[in-house]
N, C-alpha and C positions, 0 to 999 in steps of 0.2 A: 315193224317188229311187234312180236307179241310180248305182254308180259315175260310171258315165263322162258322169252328168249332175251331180257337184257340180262347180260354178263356180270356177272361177280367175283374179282377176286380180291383176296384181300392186299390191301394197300399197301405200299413199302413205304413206313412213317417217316423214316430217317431221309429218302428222296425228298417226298410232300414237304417235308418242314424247310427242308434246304431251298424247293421250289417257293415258297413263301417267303422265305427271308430274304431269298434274293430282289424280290418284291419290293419288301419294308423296306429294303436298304434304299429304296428310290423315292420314298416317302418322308417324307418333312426334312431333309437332309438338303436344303438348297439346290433341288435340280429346276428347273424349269417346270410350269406350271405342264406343256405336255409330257413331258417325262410323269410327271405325279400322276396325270389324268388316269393316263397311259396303267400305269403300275398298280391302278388302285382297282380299273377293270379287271387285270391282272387276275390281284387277288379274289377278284369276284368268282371268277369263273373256277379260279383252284377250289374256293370254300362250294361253290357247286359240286363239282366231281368228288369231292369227298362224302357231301351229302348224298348223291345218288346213293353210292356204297352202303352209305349208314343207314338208311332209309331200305335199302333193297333188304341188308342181314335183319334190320327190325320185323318187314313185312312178313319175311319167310321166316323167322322165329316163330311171330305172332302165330299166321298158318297154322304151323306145326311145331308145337312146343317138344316136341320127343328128338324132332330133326338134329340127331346130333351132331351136323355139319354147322348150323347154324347155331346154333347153342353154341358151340366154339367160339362161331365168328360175336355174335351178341357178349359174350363175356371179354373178348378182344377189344369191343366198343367203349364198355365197362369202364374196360382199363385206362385207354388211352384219350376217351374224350376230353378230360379235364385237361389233358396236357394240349391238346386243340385248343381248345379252352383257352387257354394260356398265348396259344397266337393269336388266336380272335383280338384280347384284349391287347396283345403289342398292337396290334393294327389299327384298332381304335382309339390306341393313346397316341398313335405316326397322327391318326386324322384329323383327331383334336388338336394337335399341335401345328399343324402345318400353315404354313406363312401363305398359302391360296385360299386359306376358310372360306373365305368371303365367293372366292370365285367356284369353288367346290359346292358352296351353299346357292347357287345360282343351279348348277346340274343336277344337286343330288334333294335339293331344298332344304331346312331346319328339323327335321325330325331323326336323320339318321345322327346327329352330331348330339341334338337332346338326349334321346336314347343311349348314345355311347357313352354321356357323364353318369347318366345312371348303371349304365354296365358296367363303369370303372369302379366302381363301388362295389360288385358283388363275386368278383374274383380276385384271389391273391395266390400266389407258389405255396404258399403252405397251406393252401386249404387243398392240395391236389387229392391227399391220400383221403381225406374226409369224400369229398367229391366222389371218389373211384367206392366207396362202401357205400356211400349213398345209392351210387348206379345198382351195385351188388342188392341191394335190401329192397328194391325197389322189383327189379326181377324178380327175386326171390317170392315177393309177397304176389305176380303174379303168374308165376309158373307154381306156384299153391294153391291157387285158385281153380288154374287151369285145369290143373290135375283132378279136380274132384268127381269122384265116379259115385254116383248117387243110385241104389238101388231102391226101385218107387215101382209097385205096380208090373211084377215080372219082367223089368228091363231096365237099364243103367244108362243115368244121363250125365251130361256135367250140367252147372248151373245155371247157364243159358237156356236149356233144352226144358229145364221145371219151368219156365214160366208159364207155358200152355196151363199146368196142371194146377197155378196159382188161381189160373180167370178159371176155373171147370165151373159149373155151373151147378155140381154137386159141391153142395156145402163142408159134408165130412172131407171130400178128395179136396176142397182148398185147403182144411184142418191139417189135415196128415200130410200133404204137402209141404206144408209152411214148417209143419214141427221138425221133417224129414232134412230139409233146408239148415233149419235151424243146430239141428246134430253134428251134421257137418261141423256148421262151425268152432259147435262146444268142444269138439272132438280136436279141432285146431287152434282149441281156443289160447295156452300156451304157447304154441307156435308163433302166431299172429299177434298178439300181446307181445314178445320177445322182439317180434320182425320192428312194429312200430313205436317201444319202447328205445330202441337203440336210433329209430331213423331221428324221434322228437331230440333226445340229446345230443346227437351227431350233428343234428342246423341250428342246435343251440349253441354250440361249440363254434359251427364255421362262424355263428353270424357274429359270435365272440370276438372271433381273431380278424373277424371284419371291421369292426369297432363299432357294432350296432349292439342295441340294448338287448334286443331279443330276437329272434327267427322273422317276426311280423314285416318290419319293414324291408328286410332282405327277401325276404317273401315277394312283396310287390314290387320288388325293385326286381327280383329277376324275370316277372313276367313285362316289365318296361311299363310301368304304369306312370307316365308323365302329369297327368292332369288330374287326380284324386288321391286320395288319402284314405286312413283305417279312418277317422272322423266321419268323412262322407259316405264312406259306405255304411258305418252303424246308423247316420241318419236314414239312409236309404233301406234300410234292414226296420228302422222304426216304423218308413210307412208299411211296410209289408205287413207287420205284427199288427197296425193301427187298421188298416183298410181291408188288406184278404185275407189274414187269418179269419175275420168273420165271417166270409161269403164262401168260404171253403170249409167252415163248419157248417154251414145253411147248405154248402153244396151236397153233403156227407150225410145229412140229413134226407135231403131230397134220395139221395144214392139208397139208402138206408132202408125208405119207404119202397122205392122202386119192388125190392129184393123181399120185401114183405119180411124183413128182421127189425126188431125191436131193440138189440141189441150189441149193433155192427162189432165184431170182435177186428185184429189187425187184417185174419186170412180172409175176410172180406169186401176190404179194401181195391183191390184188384180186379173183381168185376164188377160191371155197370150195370147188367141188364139182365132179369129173369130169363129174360130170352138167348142169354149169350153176348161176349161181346163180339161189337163188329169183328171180320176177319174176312183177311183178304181173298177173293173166290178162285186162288189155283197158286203154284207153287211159285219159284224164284224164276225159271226162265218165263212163265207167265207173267208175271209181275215186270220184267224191266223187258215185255216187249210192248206191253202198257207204256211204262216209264217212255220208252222209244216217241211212240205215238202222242204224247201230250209234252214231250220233249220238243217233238219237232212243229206242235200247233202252238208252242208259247210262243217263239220267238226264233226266227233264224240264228240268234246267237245260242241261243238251249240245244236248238238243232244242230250246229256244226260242235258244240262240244260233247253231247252225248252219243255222238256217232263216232268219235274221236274215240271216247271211253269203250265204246262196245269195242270198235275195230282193234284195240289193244288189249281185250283182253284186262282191263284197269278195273270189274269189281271182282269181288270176292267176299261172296253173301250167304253162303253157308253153314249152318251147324254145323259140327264135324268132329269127335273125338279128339282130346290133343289140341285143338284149337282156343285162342284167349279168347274169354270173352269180350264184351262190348260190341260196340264201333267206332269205326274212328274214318279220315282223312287224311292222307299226305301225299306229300309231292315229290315227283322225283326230275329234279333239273335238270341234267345232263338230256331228258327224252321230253320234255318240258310238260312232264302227263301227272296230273292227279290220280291218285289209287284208294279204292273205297272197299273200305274192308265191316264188315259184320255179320252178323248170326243170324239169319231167319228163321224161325220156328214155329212159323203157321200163326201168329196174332198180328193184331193191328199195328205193331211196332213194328212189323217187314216196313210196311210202307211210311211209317214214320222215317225210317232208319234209311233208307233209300232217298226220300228226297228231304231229310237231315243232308245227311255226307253229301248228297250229290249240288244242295247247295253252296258248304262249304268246297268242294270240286269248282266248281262252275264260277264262284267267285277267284280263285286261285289260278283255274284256268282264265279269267278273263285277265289277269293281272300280270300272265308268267312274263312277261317284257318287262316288266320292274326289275331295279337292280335284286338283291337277295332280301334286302333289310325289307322291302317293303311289299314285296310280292304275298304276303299272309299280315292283317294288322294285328295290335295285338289281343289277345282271348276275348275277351269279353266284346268287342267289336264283329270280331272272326264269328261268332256264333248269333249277329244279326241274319248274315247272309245265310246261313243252315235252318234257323227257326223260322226265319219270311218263308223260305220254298216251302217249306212245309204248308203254310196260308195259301202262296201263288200255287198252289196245287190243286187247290179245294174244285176248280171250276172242271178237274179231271176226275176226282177222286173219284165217280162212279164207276168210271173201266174198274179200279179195285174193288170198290165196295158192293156193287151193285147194290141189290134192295137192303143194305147193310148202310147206303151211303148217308141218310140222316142222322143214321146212330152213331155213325164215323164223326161227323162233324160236332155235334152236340158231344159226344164222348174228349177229342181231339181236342176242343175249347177249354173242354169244364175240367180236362185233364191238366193244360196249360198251365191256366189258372192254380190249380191246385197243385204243383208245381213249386211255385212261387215260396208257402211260407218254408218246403223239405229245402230247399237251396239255402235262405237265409239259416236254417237250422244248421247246415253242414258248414257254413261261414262263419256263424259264432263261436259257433264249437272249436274250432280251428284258433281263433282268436284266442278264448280263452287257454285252449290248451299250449301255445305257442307263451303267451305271455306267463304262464304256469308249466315251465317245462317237467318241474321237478316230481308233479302229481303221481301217486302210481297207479296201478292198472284198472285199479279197483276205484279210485276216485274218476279216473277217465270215465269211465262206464257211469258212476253215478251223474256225474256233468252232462254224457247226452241225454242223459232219461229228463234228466230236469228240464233242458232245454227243448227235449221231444217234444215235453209237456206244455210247453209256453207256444211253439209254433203248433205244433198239429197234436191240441186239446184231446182229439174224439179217439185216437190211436189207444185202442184195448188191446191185449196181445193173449189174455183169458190165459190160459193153460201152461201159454210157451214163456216159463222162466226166464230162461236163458234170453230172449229177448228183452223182455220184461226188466231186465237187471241194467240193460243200454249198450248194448253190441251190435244194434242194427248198422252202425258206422264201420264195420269189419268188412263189409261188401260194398263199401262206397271207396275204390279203385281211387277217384279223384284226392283224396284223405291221404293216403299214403304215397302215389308217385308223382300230384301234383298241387302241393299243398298252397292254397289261397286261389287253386283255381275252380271255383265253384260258383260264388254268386255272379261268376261271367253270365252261366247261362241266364240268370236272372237277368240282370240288365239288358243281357241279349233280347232275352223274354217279353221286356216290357217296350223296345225297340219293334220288335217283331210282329205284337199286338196294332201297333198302330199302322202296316203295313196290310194286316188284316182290315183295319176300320176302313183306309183307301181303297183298297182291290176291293170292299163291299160295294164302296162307289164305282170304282171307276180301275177295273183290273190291268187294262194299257197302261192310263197313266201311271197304276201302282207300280207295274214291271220298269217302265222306262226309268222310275225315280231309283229302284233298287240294282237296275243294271249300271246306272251313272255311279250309283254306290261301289259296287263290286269292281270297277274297270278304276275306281280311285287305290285299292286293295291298301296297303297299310302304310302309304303315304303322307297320312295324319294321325295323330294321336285316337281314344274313342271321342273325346268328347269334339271336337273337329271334325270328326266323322261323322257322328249323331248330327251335328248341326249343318255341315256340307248337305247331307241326306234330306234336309226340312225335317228333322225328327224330333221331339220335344227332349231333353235332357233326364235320365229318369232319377240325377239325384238333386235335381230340385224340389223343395216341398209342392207337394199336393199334385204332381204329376199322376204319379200311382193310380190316384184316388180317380184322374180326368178320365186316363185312359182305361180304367176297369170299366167305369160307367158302361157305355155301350156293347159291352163285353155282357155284362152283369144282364141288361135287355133284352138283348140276342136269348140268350139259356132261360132267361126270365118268358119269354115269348114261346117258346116250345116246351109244350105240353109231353114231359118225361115218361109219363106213365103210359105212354103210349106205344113208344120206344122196344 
């Protein structure tokens, strides 16, 4: 079947819930250990066929934000997830209690029953209606996004579609640009203030009647973080500030001179190269008939999964009026198929974004035989396998780049890198604002300018007020629908680099280590993961520091100005 022939209707909640109960009722209740085994696949494969549903109305929302079939069904999702929600959690209070743990922990191993103590912690019945407005605020703020009709230059884009005109290589067209961007926002700027003033007291509230102090630790507990804490990541957030905020001011620098400006303002940020930045030399079905081809010379596994994706119909790459931004990855179990959805717009982030998602695809697809819990690990794990492809790419990257392809890789690195301290920025920020729910709008704004200023020093924004004041965090999607999940990609990041350091050696062995990775999928916490993988831990001290070194070489070794 293709995509756009798997079926959707919507779900009859009152059957579903009946068929699940009648499950739990076979669970920790003295049946026989096959009876339990029995009941608990059961409910494995219901909590699947719900997910495909949820999963099919989100993709075709995303598509098409105007779809008002799917707008229906996504606010139906809204509604009722939390009360899902709420069976999830009976069933992993049946698991946790059951008098077979031991022999359940032999099948299912010690991570799905860790994770469930943590998940008993972050849902209760009365937090449902909070829940279902969280869902609501969260829409909201990106079906406002979605919506934006930017008129630039005799023709209307949404916000995806200006980034082309951010890299222009006309200095005034990145100017007017960036301000044009910027208006938007001031114009929503009420709007979007109101959306995220209501979401911060709304998870200060649940994490209230959760009997947590503040949002912070409910936070990480609902992304299942077993092995870390807000401690280790501020260490971890230390080395960034200590080791690449400086090499990412010297990189800014170097950027700086390239461009023959004395004075980089923000809208120059965004390109690299007198010349242009890299970009990909033909449109999207060119590109993923590339992808095809260095899909099927990595590895028979790359190859039977990317042949998989094309024959169904599974991307959806895009610009398109009406369309959400970003990109993203997900799965849909009942068809056991990964779906890759984002926005092309003729820069180097096509191919970024392609063997981004089609990493995390390709890990999920390698996984989908796991039960549910474990077929995705959790965030900041998930997004090793999407950053490494991105590296295990490099030895193809010419089909895209062609005589682009040096500047691709010198650009792709020293982008990485710099990377690193905007992540820890959107992570403090977060912290701080969580632990200070009460701030108002206007202190919010001053908080990220401060902390702008501590990670990424060189950020002049000249003219654009409105920037200027600390509203760059209004277009960071991650901030509002999924709050603590950001310094993932960081860690990810610095996972990913050393995946990089190996494939410079020895790009087999590199692949074989991160396929053994990927076919583990979230059967281990991260830090089990990272160390399963032979991967150095990145919140131990002086990690950071190891693996920039050679990183730092590499960009140090090519002559930029050449570029």
């Amino acid at each position: 079947m293709k995509f756009e022939e798997f079926k959707y209707t919507r779900p009859d909640l009152e059957s579903y819930k009946e068929r699940v109960n009648t499950q739990l009722e076979l669970i920790a209740t003295n049946k026989s250990f096959d009876v339990e085994f029995s009941a608990i696949n059961e409910v494995f494969k219901l909590d699947d066929e719900m997910s495909t549903l949820n999963q099919l109305v989100g993709i075709r929302n995303t598509v098409d934000t105007t779809d008002k079939f799917y707008e229906k069904e996504q606010e139906f999702f809204d509604e009722n997830m939390p009360h899902l929600q709420q069976l999830e959690q009976t069933f992993m209070k049946k698991l946790l209690a059951s008098e077979y743990r031991k022999e359940l922990t032999k099948k299912y191993g010690t991570l799905i029953f860790e994770k469930g103590e943590v998940a008993q912690k972050t849902f209760s019945p009365e937090i449902i209606v909070e829940l279902q407005q969280e869902n609501k605020l969260s829409t909201e703020y990106s079906k406002l996004l979605a919506g934006a009709k930017i008129e630039f230059q005799g023709g209307t884009y949404n916000l995806s579609q200006m980034t082309p005109f951010m890299q222009d290589k006309n200095r005034e067209t990145r100017h007017q640009a960036q301000l044009i961007v910027s208006a938007f926002f001031e114009d929503n700027e009420d709007h979007i203030d109101r959306i995220y003033d209501d979401m911060v007291k709304l998870r200060h509230t649940i994490a209230k009647k959760l009997g947590y102090e503040n949002f912070v630790q409910l936070g990480y507990d609902r992304f299942g973080r077993t092995d870390y804490n807000s401690i280790d990541v501020k260490g971890y957030r230390d080395q960034i500030f200590k080791s690449v905020v400086p090499l990412v001011t010297e990189l800014t620098s170097r950027k700086a001179k390239r461009l023959g400006i004395s004075e980089p303002k923000s809208y120059d940020l965004a390109l690299s190269f007198l010349s242009g930045n890299p970009t990909p030399k033909g449109d999207s079905k060119w590109a993923v008939n590339h992808a095809k081809d260095m899909y099927k010379e990595m590895s028979p596994e790359t190859d039977k999964f990317f042949t998989f994706m094309l024959e169904h119909n599974l991307l959806e790459l895009d610009s398109k009026p009406g369309k959400s931004g970003g990109g993203y990855c997900t799965y849909l179990p009942d068809y056991k198929a990964p779906f890759i959805f984002a926005n092309f717009n003729g820069t180097s982030h096509d191919v970024d974004v392609l063997t981004h998602e089609a990493g995390h695809a390709f890990q999920v697809f390698s996984s989908r035989d796991h039960i549910p819990e474990y077929r995705w690990p959790t965030m900041e794990a998930a997004e090793i396998h999407s950053m490494s492809m991105e590296f295990l790419a490099w030895p193809w990257i010419d089909k895209f780049f062609e005589e682009d392809t040096d500047k691709y890789k010198f650009n792709h690195l020293a982008g990485s890198i710099s990377f690193l301290p905007y992540g820890a920025l959107v992570d403090e920020f977060q912290h701080a604002i969580y632990e200070n729910p009460e701030l108002s709008t206007d202190e919010r704004k001053d908080l990220w300018r401060k902390i702008e200023k501590k990670y990424l020093p060189f950020k002049d924004y000249g003219d654009d007020s409105f920037m200027e004041k600390g509203t760059f965090w209004y277009r960071q999607g991650h901030i509002f629908g999924a709050p603590f999940y950001y310094i993932d990609y960081t860690l990810a990041q610095v996972c990913a680099f050393q995946f990089w350091i190996k494939s410079q050696e020895n790009h087999q062995a590199a692949f074989k280590q991160y396929l053994a990775l990927c076919k583990l999928g979230g059967s281990k916490s991260f830090v089990n993961l990272v160390e399963s993988a032979k991967l150095k831990n990145p919140f131990k001290d002086g990690v950071v520091t190891e693996i920039i070194k050679p990183i730092k070489d590499y960009l140090d070794s090519i002559d930029d100005t050449k570029l």
